[in-house]
VMD Tcl script that draws the C-alpha trace (Angstrom):
set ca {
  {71.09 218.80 -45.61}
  {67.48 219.80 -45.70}
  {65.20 219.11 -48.38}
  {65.04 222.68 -49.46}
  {68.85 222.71 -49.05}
  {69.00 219.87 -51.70}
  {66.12 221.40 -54.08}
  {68.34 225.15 -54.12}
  {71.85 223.21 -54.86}
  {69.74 220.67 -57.99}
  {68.30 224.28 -58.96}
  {71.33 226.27 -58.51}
  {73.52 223.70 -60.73}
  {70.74 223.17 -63.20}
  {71.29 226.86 -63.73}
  {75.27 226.67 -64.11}
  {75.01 223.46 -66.31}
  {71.87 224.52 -68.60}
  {72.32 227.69 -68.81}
  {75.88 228.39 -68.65}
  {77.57 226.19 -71.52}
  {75.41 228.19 -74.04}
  {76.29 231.64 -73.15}
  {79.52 230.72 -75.16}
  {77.46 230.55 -78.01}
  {77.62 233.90 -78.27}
  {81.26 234.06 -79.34}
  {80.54 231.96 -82.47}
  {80.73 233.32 -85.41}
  {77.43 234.24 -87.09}
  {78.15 234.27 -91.10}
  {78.09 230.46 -91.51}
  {78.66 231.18 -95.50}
  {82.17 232.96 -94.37}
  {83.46 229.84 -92.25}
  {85.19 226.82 -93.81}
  {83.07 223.88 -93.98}
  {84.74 221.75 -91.36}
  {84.50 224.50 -88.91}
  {80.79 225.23 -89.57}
  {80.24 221.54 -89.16}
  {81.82 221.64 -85.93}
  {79.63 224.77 -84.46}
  {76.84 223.25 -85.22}
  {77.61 220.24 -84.27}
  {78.28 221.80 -80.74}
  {75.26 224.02 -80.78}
  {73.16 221.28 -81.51}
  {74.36 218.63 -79.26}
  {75.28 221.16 -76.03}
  {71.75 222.53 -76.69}
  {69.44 219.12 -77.13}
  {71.84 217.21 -74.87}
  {72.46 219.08 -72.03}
  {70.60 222.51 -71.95}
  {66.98 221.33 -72.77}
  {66.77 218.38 -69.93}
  {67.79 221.14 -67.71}
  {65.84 224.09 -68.99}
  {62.42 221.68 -69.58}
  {63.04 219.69 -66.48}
  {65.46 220.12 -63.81}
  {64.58 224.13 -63.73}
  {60.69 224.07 -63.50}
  {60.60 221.54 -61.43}
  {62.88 222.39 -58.73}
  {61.04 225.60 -59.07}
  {57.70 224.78 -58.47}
  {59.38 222.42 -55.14}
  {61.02 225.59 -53.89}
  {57.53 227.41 -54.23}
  {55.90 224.88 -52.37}
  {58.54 224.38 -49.70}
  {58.86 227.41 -48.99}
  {55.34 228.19 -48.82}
  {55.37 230.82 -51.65}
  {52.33 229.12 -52.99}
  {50.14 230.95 -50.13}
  {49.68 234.48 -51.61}
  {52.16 233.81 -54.72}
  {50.57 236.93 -56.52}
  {52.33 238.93 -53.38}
  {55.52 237.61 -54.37}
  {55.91 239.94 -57.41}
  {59.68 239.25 -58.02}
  {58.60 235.25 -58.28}
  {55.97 235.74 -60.82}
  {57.61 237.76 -63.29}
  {60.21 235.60 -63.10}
  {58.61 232.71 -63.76}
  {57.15 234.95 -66.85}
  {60.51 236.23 -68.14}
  {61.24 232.17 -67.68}
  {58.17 231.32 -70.33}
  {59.33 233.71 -72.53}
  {62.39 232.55 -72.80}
  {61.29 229.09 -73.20}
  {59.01 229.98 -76.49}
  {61.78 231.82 -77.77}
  {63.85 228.34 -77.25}
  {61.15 226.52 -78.62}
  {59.68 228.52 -81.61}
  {63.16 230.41 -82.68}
  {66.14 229.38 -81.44}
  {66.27 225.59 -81.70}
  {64.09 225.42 -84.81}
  {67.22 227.13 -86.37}
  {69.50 225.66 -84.96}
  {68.19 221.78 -85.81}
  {68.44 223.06 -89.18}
  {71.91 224.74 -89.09}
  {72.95 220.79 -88.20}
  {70.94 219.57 -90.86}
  {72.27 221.49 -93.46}
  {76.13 220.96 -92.29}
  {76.03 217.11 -92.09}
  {75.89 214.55 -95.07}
  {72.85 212.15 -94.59}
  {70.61 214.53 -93.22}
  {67.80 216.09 -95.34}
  {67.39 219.51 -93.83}
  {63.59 220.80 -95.12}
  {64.43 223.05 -98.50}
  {61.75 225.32 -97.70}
  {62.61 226.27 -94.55}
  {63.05 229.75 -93.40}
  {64.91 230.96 -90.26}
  {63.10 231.94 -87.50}
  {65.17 234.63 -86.35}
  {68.36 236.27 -86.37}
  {70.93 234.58 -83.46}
  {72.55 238.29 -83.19}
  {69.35 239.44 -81.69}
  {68.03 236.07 -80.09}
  {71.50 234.90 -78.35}
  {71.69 238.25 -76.58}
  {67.93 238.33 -75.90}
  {67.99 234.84 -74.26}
  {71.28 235.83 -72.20}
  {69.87 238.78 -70.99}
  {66.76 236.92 -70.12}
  {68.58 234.72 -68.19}
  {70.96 237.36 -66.32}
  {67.80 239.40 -64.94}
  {65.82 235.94 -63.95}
  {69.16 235.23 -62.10}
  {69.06 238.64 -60.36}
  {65.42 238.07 -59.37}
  {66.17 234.70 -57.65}
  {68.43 236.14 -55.65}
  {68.21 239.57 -54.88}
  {64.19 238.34 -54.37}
  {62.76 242.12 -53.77}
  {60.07 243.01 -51.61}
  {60.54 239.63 -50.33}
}
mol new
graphics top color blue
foreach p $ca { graphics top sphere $p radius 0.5 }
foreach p [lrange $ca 0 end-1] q [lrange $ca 1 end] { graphics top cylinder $p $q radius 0.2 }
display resetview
């Protein structure tokens, strides 16, 4: 196995592993106020734990770093502005990382604060956003960064 053989596979299941246990997140119901408190507890406590423990070594890590070897290995580095499928990529990537960052785990840290006894969520906070518009924004986000990495046009 080559050394850009090995980066595509880490990159490839860094993709499957980060990305692909939270498109079930979807599925979860949104009205926390309608859901039994044992259940809520539970969603969060998945959400939270799938997300920090799993997803954000991958998505903060394993992803952009791969990446940036791939680049380099490959020799997209020479001329990467003529790589037009790469770039936006890699923007539709940062995007989706401040949404992570600013929206999505902000509320979801507090989601497990407020569900578990001990913890003392902030009483002033405020959600960020609304996970029936972020969820499917960061899945599609996802979906069309997938398509770019492989379909690679004008490549």
């Amino acid at each position: 196995m080559s050394y850009l053989q090995f980066l595509l596979v880490v990159h490839v299941l860094g993709a499957v592993i980060g990305f692909g246990s939270t498109f079930a997140f979807a599925f979860f119901p949104t009205d926390a106020d309608a859901l039994e408190p044992g259940v809520r507890t539970t969603l969060a406590d998945i959400s939270y734990k799938v997300g920090t423990r799993l997803s954000d070594p991958v998505v903060f890590l394993i992803q952009p770093l791969t990446g940036v070897l791939m680049i380099f290995e490959t020799g997209r580095n020479h001329g990467f502005f003529d790589h037009q499928w790469l770039w936006i990529a890699i923007v539709l990537y940062l995007v989706f990382l401040s949404i992570i960052v600013f929206v999505a785990r902000p509320d979801t840290r507090h989601e497990y604060e407020v569900t578990h006894p001990g913890l003392t969520p902030d009483p002033n906070y405020r959600p960020r956003g609304n996970p029936n518009v972020y969820g499917p924004v960061l899945g599609a986000l996802i979906v069309i960064i997938i398509i770019l990495m492989v379909w690679k046009p004008g490549d």
